[in-house]
C-alpha positions in Angstrom: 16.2 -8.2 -14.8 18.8 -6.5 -13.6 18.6 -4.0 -10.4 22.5 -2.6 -9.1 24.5 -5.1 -8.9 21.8 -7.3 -8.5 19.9 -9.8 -11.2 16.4 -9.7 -9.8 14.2 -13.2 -10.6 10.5 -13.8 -10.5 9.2 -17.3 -9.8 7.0 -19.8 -8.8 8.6 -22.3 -6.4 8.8 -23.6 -3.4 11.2 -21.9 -1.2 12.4 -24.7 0.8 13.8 -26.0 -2.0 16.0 -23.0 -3.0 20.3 -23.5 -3.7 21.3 -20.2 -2.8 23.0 -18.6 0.1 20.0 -17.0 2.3 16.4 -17.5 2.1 13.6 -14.9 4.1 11.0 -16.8 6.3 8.2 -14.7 6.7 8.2 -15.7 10.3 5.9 -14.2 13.2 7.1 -12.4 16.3 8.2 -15.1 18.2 10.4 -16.9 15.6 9.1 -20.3 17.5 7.5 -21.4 14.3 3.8 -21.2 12.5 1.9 -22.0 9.6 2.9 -21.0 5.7 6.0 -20.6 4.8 7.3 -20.2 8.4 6.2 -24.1 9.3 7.4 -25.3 6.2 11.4 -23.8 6.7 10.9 -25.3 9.9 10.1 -28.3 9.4 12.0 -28.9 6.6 15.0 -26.9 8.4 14.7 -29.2 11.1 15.0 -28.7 15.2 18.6 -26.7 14.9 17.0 -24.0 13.2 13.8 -23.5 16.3 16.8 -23.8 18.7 18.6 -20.8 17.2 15.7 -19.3 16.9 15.3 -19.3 20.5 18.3 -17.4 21.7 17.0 -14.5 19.5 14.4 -14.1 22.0 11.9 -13.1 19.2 12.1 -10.1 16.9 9.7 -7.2 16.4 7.8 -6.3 13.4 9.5 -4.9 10.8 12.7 -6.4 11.6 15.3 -9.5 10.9 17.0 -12.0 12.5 19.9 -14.6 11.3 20.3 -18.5 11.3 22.1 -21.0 9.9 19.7 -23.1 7.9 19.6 -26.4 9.1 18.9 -29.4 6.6 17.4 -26.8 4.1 19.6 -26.4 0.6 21.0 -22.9 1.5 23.5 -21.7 4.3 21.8 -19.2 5.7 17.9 -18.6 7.1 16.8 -14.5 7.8 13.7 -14.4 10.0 11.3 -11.4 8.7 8.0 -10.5 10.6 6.2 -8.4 8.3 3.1 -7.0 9.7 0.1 -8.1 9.8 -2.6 -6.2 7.7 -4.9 -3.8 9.4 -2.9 -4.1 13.0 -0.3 -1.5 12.4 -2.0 2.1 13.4 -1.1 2.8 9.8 2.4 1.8 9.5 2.0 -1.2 7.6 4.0 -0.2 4.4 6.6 1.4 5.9 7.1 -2.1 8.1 7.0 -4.3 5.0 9.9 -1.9 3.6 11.6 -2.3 6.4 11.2 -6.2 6.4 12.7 -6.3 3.3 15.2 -3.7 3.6 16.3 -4.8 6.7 16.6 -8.7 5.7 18.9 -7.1 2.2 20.8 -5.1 4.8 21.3 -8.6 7.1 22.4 -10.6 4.0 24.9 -8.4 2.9 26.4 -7.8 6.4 27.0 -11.4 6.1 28.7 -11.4 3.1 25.9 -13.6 1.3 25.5 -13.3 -2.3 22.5 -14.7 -3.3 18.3 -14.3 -1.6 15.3 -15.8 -2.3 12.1 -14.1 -0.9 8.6 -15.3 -0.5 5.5 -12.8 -0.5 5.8 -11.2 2.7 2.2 -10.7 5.3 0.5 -11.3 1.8 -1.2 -14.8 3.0 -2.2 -15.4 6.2 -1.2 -11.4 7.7 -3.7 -10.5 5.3 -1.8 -7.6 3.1 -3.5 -6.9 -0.3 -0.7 -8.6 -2.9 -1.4 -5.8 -5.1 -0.1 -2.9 -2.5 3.1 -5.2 -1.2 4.4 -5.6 -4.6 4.8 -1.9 -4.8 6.6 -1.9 -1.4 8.9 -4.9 -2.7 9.6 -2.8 -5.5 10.4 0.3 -3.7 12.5 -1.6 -1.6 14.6 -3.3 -4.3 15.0 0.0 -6.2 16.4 1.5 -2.9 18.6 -0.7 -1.8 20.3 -1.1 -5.2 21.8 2.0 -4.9 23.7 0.5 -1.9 27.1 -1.0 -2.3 26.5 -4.8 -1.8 27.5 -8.1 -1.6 24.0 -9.3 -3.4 24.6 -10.3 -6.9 21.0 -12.0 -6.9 18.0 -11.7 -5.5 14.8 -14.1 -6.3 11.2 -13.5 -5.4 9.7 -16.9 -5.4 6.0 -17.2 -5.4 3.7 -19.7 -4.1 0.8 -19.5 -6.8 0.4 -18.4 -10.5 -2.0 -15.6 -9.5 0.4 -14.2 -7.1 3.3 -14.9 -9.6 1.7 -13.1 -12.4 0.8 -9.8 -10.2 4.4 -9.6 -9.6 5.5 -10.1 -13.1 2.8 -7.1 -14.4 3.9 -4.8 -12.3 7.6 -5.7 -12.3 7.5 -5.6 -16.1 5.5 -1.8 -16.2 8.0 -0.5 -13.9 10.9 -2.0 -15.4 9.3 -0.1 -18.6 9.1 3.0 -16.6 12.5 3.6 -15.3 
């Protein structure tokens, strides 16, 4: 589907294994490495990506930091910490917006042309998959009316359950706009 500029894709996959320019980690505060997602770019990334990492000092919730990507497909790794469900004194949607926003924003400051996402705090941070897909939406909608360098932008989901709750309701508001 096309958003902007940008061709938006759904998909199951693994996103380690993604060819494009930037991937998002959904990486925790410290950017030292973890379970999900976050343990597999790193391990898969390999040790130059954690000593990058490093020098960032961490990042706060909400926020985005840049890497090169190590011995992963793409060029370019963009450190997200979404927020962890429940432990945000009610700011939890507007700090997945901004994860996302602000990890669009990061990629185009860098010129890249392509992103893959995964789902954001849905797994271990707990966010009901249901409410962030509406955030990602919102997100996506907003930042397509920015002038950018993104020409494509994939959501690549773990699981067929998670998969199909994005296509439903990316397909209903596709129909609604």
């Amino acid at each position: 589907m096309k958003l902007g500029k940008a061709h938006i894709n759904i998909k199951k996959g693994d996103i380690t294994e993604e060819r494009v320019d930037g991937i998002v980690n959904a990486a925790n505060n410290t950017l030292l490495g973890g379970g999900g997602v976050d343990g597999a770019i790193h391990r898969k990334g390999g040790p130059s990506i954690l000593e990058q990492c490093k020098k960032h000092s961490g990042c706060p919730t909400g926020e985005a930091r840049i890497t090169t990507a190590g011995n992963l497909p793409c060029k370019y790794v963009i450190h997200a910490v979404g927020p962890v469900y429940g432990r945000s004194d009610g700011m939890a949607e507007e700090l997945l917006y901004n994860v996302y926003m602000n990890s669009m924003k990061l990629a185009d400051e860098y010129g890249l042309n392509s992103l893959s996402f995964p789902s954001i705090s849905t797994g271990a941070y707990g966010y009901p998959i249901q409410d962030a897909v509406n955030v990602v939406w919102r997100a996506l909608e907003d930042f397509s009316r920015l002038d950018s360098t993104l020409k494509e932008i994939n959501l690549v989901l773990f699981s067929e359950e998670d998969l199909k709750v994005y296509e439903d309701y990316f397909n209903q508001s596709i129909g609604e706009a």
